[in-house]
C-alpha positions in Angstrom: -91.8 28.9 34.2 -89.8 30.2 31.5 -89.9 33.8 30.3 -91.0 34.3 26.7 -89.3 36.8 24.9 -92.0 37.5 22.4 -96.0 37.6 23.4 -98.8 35.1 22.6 -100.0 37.9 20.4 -96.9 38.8 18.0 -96.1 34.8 17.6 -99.9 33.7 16.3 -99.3 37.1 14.0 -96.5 35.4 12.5 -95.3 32.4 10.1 -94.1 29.6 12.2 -94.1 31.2 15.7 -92.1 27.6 16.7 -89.3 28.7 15.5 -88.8 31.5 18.2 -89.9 29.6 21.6 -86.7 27.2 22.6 -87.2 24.9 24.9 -86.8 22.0 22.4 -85.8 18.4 23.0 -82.2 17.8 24.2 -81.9 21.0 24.5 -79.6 23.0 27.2 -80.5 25.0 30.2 -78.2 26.4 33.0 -78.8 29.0 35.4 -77.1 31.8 34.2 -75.8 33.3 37.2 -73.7 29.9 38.2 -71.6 30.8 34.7 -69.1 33.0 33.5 -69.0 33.0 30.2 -72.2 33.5 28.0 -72.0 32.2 24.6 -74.9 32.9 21.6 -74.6 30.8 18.6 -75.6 31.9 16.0 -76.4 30.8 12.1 -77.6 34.1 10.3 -80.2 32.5 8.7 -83.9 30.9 9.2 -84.3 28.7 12.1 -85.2 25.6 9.6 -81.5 26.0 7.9 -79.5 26.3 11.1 -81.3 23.8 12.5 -79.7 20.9 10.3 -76.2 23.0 10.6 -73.9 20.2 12.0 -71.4 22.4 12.4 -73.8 24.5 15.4 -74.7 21.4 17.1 -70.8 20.2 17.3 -69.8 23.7 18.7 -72.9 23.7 21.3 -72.1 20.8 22.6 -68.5 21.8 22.9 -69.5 24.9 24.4 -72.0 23.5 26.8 -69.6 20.2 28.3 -67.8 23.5 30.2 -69.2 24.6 33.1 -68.0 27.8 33.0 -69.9 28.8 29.8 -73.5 28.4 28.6 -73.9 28.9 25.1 -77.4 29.5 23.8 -78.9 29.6 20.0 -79.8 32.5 17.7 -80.9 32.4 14.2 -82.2 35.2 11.6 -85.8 36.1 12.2 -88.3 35.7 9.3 -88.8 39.2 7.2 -92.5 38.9 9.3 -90.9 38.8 12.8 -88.1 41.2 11.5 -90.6 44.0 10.6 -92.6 43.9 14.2 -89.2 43.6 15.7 -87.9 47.0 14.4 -91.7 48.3 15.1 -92.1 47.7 18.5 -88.4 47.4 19.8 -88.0 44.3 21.0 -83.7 43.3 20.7 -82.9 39.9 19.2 -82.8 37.4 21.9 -81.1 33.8 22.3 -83.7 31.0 22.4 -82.6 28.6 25.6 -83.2 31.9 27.6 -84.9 34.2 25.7 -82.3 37.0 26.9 -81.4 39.7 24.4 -78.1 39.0 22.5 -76.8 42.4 23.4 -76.3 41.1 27.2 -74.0 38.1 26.4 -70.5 38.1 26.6 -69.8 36.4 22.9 -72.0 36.7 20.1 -70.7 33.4 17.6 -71.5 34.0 14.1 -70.6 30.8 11.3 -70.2 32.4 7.8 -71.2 29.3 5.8 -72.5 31.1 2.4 -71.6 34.4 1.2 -75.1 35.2 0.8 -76.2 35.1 4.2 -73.8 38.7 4.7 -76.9 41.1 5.1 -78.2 38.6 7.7 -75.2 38.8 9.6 -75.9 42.9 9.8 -79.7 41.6 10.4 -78.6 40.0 13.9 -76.6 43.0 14.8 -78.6 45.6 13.8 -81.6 43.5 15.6 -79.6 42.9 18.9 -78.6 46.8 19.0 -74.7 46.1 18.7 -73.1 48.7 16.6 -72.3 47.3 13.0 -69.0 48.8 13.0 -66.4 46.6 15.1 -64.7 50.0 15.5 -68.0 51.8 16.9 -68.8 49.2 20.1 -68.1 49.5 23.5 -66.7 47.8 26.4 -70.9 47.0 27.2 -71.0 45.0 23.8 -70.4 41.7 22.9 -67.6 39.9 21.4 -68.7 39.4 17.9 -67.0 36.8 16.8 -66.6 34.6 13.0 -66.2 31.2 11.7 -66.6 28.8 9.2 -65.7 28.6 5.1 -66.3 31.9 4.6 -63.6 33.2 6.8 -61.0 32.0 4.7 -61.2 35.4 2.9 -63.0 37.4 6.0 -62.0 40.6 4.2 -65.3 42.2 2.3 -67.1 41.7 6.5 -64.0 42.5 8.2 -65.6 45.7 9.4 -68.4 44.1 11.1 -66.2 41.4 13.3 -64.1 41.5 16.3 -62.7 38.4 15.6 -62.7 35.8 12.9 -61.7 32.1 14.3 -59.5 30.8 10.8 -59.9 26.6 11.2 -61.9 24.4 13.6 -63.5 25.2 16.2 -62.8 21.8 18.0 -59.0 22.8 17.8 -59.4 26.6 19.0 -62.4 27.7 20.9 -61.8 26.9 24.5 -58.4 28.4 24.3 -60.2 31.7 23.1 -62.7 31.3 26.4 -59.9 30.9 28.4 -58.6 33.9 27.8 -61.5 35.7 27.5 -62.6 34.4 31.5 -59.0 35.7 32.7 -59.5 38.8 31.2 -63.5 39.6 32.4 -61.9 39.1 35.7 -59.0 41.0 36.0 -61.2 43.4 34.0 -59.0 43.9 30.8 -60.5 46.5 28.6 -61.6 45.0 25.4 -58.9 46.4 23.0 -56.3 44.5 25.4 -58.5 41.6 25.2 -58.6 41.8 21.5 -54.6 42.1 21.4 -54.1 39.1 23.1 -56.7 37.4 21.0 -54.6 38.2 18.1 -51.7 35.8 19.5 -53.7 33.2 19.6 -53.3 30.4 17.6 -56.1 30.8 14.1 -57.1 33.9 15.7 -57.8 37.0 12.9 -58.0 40.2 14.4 -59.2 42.5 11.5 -58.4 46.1 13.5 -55.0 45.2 14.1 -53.6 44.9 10.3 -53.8 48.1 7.8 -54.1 47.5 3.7 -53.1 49.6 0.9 -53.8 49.3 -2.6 -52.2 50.0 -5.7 -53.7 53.1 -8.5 -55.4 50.3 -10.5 -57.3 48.8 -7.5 -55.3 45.5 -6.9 -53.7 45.0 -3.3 -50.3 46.4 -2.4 -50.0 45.6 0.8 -51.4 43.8 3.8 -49.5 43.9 7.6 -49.4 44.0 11.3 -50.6 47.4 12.3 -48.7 46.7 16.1 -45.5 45.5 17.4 -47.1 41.7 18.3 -49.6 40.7 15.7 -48.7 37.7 13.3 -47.8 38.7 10.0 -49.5 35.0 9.3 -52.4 33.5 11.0 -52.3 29.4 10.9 -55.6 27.6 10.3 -56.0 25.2 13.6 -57.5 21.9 12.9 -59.0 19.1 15.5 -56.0 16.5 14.7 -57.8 13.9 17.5 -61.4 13.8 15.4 -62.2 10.8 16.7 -61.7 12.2 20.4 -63.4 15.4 19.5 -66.8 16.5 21.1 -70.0 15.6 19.3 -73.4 16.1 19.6 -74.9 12.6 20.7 -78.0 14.2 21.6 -79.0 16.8 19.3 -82.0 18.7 19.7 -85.1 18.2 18.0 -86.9 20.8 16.7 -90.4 21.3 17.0 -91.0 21.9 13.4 -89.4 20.2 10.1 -86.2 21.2 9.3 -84.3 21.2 6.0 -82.3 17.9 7.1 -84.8 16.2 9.4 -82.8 13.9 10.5 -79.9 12.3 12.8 -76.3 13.3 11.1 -72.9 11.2 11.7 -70.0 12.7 10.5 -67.6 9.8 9.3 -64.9 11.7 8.3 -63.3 15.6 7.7 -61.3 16.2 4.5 -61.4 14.8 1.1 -58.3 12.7 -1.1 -59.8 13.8 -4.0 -58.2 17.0 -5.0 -61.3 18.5 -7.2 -59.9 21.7 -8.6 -62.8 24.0 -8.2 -63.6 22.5 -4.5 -62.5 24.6 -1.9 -63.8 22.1 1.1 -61.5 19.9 -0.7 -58.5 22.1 0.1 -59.1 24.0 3.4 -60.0 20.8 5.3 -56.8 18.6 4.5 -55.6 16.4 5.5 -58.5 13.8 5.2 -59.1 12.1 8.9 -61.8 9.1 9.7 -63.7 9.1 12.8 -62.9 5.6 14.3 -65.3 2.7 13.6 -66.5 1.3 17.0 -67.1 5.3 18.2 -69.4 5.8 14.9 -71.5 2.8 16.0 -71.7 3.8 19.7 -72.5 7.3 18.5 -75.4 6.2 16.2 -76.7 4.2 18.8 -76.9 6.8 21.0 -78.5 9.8 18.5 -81.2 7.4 17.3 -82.4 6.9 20.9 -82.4 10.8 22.0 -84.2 11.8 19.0 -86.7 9.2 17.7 -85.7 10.3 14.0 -86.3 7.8 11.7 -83.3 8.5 8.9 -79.6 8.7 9.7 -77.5 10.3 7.3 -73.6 9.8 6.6 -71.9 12.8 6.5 -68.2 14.0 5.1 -67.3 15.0 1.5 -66.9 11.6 0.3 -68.8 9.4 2.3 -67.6 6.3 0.3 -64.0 7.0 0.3 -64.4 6.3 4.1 -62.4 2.9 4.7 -64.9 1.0 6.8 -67.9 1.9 5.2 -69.4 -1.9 4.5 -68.7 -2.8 8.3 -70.4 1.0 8.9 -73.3 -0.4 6.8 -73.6 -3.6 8.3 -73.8 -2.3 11.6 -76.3 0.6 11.1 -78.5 -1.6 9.3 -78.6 -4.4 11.8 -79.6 -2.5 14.1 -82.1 -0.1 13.0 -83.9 -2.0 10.2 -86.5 -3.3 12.6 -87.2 0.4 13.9 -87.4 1.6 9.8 -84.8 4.0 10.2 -83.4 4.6 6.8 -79.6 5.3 6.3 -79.1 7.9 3.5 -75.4 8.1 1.8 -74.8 11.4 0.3 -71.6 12.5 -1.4 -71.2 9.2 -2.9 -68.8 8.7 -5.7 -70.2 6.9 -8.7 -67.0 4.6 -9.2 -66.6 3.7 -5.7 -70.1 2.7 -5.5 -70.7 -0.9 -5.6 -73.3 -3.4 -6.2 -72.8 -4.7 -2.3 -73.6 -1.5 -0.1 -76.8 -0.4 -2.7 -78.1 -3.9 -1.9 -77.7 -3.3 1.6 -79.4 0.2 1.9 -82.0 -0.8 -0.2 -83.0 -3.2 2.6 -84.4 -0.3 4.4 -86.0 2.3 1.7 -85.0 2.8 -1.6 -84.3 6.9 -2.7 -82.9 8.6 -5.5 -79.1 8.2 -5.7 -77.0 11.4 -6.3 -74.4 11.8 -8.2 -71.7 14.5 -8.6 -69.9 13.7 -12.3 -69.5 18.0 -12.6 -68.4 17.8 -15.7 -69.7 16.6 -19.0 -67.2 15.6 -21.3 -63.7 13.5 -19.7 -61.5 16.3 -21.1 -63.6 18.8 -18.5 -63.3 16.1 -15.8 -59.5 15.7 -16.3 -59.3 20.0 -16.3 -61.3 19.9 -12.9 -59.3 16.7 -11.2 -62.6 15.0 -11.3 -61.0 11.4 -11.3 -64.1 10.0 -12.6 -63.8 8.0 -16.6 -67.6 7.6 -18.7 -67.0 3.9 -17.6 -66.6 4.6 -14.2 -69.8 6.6 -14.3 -71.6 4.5 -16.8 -70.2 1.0 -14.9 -71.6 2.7 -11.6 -75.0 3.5 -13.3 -75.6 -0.4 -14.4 -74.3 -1.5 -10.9 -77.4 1.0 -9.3 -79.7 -0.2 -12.1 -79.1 -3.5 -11.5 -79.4 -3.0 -7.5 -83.1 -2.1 -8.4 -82.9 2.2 -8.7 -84.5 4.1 -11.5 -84.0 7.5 -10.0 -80.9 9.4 -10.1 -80.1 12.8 -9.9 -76.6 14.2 -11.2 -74.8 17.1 -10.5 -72.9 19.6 -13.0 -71.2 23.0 -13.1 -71.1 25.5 -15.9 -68.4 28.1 -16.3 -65.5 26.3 -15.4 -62.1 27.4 -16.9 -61.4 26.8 -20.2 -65.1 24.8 -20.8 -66.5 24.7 -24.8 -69.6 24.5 -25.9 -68.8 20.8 -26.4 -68.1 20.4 -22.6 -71.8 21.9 -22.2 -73.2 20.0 -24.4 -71.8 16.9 -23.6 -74.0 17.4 -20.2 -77.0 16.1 -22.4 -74.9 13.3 -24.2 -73.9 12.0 -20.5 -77.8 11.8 -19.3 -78.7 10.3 -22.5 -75.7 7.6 -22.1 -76.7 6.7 -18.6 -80.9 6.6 -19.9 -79.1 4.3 -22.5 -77.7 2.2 -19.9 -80.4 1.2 -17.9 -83.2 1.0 -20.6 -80.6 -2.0 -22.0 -81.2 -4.1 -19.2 -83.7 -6.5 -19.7 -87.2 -5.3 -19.0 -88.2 -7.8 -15.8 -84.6 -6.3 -13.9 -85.9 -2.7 -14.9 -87.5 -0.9 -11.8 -90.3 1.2 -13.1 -89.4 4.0 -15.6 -86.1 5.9 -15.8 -85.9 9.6 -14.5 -82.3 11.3 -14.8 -82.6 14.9 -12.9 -80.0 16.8 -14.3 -78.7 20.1 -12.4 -76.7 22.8 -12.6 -74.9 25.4 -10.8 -72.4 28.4 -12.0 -68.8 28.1 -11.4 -67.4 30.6 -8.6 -63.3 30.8 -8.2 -63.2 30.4 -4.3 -60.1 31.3 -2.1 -57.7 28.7 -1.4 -58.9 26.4 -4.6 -56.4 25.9 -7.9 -59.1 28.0 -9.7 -58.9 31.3 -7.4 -57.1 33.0 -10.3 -59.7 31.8 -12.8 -62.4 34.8 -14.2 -66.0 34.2 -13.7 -68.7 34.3 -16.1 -71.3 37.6 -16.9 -74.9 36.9 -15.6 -76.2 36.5 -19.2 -73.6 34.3 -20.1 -74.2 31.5 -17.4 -77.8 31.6 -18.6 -76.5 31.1 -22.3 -74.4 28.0 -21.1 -78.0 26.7 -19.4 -80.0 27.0 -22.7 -77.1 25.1 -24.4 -77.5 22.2 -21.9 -81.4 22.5 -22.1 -81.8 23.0 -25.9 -79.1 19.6 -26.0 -81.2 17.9 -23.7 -84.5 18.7 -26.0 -82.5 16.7 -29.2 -81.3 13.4 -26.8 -84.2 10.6 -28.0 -85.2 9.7 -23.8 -85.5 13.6 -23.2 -88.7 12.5 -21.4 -86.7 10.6 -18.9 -84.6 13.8 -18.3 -85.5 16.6 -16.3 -83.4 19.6 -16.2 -82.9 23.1 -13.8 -80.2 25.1 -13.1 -79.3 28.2 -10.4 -80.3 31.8 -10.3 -77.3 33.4 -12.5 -77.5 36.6 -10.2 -77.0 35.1 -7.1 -74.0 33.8 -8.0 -72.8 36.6 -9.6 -73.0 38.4 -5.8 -71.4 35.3 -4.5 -68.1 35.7 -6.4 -68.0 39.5 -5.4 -68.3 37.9 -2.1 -65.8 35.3 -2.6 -63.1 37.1 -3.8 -63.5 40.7 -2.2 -61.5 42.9 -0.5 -62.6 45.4 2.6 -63.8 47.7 0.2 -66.5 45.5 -0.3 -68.0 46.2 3.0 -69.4 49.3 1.8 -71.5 47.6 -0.6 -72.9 45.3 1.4 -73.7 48.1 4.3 -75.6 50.1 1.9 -77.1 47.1 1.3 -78.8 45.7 4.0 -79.9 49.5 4.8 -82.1 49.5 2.0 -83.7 46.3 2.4 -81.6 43.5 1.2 -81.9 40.6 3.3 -81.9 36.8 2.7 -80.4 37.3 -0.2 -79.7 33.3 -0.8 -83.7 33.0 -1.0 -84.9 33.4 -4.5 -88.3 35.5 -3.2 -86.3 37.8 -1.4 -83.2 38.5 -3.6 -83.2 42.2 -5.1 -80.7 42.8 -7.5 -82.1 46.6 -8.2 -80.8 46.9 -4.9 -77.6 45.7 -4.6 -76.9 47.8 -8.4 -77.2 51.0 -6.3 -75.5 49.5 -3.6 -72.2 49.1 -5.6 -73.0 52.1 -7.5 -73.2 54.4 -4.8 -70.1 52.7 -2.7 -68.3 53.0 -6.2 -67.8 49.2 -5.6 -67.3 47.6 -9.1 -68.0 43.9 -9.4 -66.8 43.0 -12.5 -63.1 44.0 -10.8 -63.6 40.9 -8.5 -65.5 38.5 -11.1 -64.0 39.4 -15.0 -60.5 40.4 -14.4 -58.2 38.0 -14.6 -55.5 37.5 -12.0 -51.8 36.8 -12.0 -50.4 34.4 -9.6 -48.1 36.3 -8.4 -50.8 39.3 -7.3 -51.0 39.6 -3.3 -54.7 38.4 -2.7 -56.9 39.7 0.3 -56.7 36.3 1.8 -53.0 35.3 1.3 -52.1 36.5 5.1 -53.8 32.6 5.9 -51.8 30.1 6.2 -54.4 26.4 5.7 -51.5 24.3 5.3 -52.1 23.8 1.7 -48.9 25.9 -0.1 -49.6 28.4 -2.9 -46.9 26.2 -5.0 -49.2 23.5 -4.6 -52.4 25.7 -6.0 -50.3 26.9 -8.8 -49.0 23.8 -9.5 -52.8 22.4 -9.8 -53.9 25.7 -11.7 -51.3 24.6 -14.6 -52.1 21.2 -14.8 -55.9 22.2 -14.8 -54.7 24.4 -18.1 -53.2 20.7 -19.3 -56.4 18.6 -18.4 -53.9 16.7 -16.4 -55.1 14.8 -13.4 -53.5 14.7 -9.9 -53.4 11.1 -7.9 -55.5 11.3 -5.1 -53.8 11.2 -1.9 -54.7 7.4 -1.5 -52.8 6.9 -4.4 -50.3 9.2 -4.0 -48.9 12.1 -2.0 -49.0 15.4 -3.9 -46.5 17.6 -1.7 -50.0 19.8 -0.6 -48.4 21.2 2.2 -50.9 19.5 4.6 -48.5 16.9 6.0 -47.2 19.5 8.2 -50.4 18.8 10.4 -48.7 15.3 11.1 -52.7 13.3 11.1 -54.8 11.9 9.5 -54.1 10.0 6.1 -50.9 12.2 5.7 -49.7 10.5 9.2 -51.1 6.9 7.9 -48.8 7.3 4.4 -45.9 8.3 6.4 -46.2 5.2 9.0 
């Protein structure tokens, strides 16, 4: 019988004590001693969030087809379980084994949101590994990064051994490869780390120094040692199709956020959105082949018993053999009610044909992503979407029998006007407009429009990483615009409206866009109580003001002042195959409202090529 790391007691004390036991469906058990390598996973947030991570699953099962290596899950512990944690002692443990994290070989963190930073020192501080990369020992474990945030690693660049820069398909079993021939021949760790550092996508934070300039901006960033990279190149899986996937992922014993099975159909985007910065650091755009997708589906439905499959990439209808896809999934799972969802849809790609044929199974709200308001903010942000397309799309859902559609905006982008704000309302009202003019036996019900919006933040690696952010106050201004325009439109009834916590995202672009100084900040922190920052109950912005008071970080430095393109940012020593030229080129045009071909239509000159697969390989055959 397997150990239990916490007592009967402690988990009926707390909130959803199933989220700490393990031994889940499909998931993987070895005997420890017959490995060499062990692995903990882990997404610094609650269990019910990494649990519908696709990118955990993908790198488990990668992890776990070697038999050299088990790799085991950890997530953040709830602020309940934290607290009697800390009380009584008890070290963060993985959940296959229930071993403490401190005894592994490589602790795995993914750094998918910025806010999820004070978690990250949650899981060390709870597993008793120093915070301080500099302050462990050759008895601690790797502590290693990945995902979106490390394409600026720089304001948690204390806290890591290693950030992997790309995916981890392409790059983590050459790491554990090394790191196996070096536990043997015993190689202390700072050797290990050095030869880390040569790896391909392999950011080694103690090995480069930084200096800055009098007024705060970056002078210089470089090798510390003979050896290092001055550049460290992204790696991306250029086989996707051949790439490990989960085809039996496990099942948790409670909901999750995303109950359900997930097939990635694709990695990358053609589109070439300005403000996107998963449209730029996953080029070039590659499709998982056709016949593996169905096999793949098959086999997921029948490990799991879920009864909705969702379609995952950033554009799941620029994904070339999406009817077939459809055809297929629904043929085969509409006797056994399994709905297919299709998320990140495009409103002018999104035809008459496939609604009709997800509709067969269960009819949902439809989601939308127009982002901007009015066409000239559309053309600034290389939206590639006309008021026809989105209207024509609209009647096409209407008419395919939905009456529920939500829509997507952002507020804050560069150079946005009132006007742009306000034409938020005037594009609800239009599309209202649209279906209350069909006649009233094709109408399905009422209308309900859910409007949304989020704040603009300049991410690394996008066309807008030059662009200032917004003050807190002001992106709740632009909201009561939008609201106050949606209060005049004559169906305001049929249009519901909310928009995103300003001061989040206000942390988030500090975040974004920081420097190592930053670190400070975010130390001082979590030692007075910040934690799960990204949840609304738990944010505490009276703590993170005397956090970057008392580190003397200033984040209106990061967010207000506006950058030159020719100032060295923290993150320019990455190299994701996307060229700066092509970023400033796109930052100009933005300035002109001009709007870039997508890479369908035409090539750009990205830089991305140089990977030689995908749809960059396709234009050159």
């Amino acid at each position: 019988m397997k150990k239990q790391a916490l007592s009967d007691e402690i988990l009926l004390s707390v909130e959803k004590p199933a989220r700490y036991v393990g031994n889940e469906k499909n998931a993987v058990l070895k005997d420890k001693n017959s490995v060499d390598i062990r692995f903990a996973m882990c997404f610094p947030d609650v269990y019910e969030i990494g649990m519908s991570h696709l990118g955990i699953q993908i790198i488990y099962e990668q992890m776990n087809r070697r038999n050299d290596t088990w790799c085991e899950r950890v997530y953040s512990p709830w602020p309940d379980l934290m607290k009697v944690m800390k009380d009584r002692k008890i070290p963060l443990f993985a959940l296959e084994s229930q071993d403490p994290v401190k005894d592994f070989d490589i602790l795995g963190i993914t750094l998918q949101f910025e806010l999820c930073y004070t978690n990250v020192l949650q899981v060390l501080d709870l597993s008793g590994i120093p915070i301080s990369a500099a302050e462990r020992t050759e008895a601690d474990p790797i502590v290693i990064g990945g995902g979106p945030c490390t394409y600026n690693p720089e304001p948690i660049a204390e806290f890591f051994d290693i950030f992997a820069i790309g995916e981890s398909e392409a790059e983590l079993d050459a790491l554990l490869d090394l790191y196996k021939t070096c536990k043997e021949k015993h190689v202390p760790r700072k050797e290990f780390l050095k030869q880390a550092a040569s790896l391909p996508g392999m950011y080694v934070p103690m090995f480069y120094e930084v200096t800055y300039h009098e007024d705060g901006t970056l002078a210089s960033f470089a090798p510390a040692e003979e050896g290092i990279p001055k550049t460290v190149q992204r790696q991306i899986c250029s086989d996707f199709t051949g790439s490990p996937y989960p085809t039996a992922p496990i099942v948790p014993y409670i909901r999750a956020t995303q109950d359900r099975v997930t097939l990635e159909i694709m990695r990358g985007c053609i589109r070439g959105c300005r403000f996107c910065q998963a449209g730029m650091v996953y080029r070039p755009l590659r499709e998982k082949k056709l016949d593996t997708l169905k096999e793949y589906a098959d086999c997921m439905i029948a490990a799991t018993g879920w009864e909705e499959l969702s379609l995952s990439s950033l554009s799941s209808s620029d994904y070339s053999k999406l009817p077939e896809l459809l055809d297929y999934l629904i043929k085969n799972f509409h006797e056994n009610h399994v709905n297919v969802s299709l998320p990140s849809l495009r409103i002018d790609n999104f035809s008459l044909d496939v609604m009709n044929k997800v509709q067969d199974i269960r009819k949902s709200s439809l989601t939308f992503a127009p982002e901007g308001g009015t066409q000239r903010m559309r053309d600034v942000i290389n939206k590639g979407l006309t008021e026809e397309d989105i209207l024509g799309g609209a009647a096409e859902a209407f008419k395919g029998g939905w009456n529920k559609v939500k829509l997507y905006f952002m507020l804050g982008q560069p150079t946005e006007t009132e006007e742009d704000r306000k034409g938020i309302a005037h594009l609800a009202q239009a599309i209202c407009d649209t279906y209350y003019e069909l006649p009233k036996e094709e109408r399905n019900g009422k209308c309900e429009i859910n409007v949304s919006t989020s704040f603009f933040v300049p991410k690394p690696f996008t066309p807008f990483q030059w662009a200032t952010m917004s003050r807190k106050e002001d992106y709740l201004s632009y909201a009561r615009t939008v609201k106050s325009e949606i209060r005049e439109m004559k169906n305001q009834k049929s249009i519901r409206y909310n928009w995103h916590e300003a001061e989040g995202t206000v942390l988030e672009g500090v975040f974004a866009r920081g420097d190592r100084r930053v670190s400070s900040a975010i130390r001082y922190a979590y030692e007075h109580g910040a934690i799960f920052d990204a949840w609304g109950d738990f944010y505490r912005p009276e703590i993170w003001a005397e956090a970057f008071q008392e580190t003397g970080v200033d984040p209106e430095f990061y967010n207000l002042r506006a950058r030159s393109t020719d100032e060295l940012l923290p993150w320019d020593f990455i190299d994701i195959g996307v060229t700066k030229q092509f970023l400033i080129r796109e930052w100009e045009r933005a300035h002109e409202a001009k709007v870039t071909p997508n890479c369908r239509e035409a090539c750009s000159g990205c830089g991305a090529a140089k990977y030689g697969c995908g749809i960059c390989k396709e234009k050159r055959a």
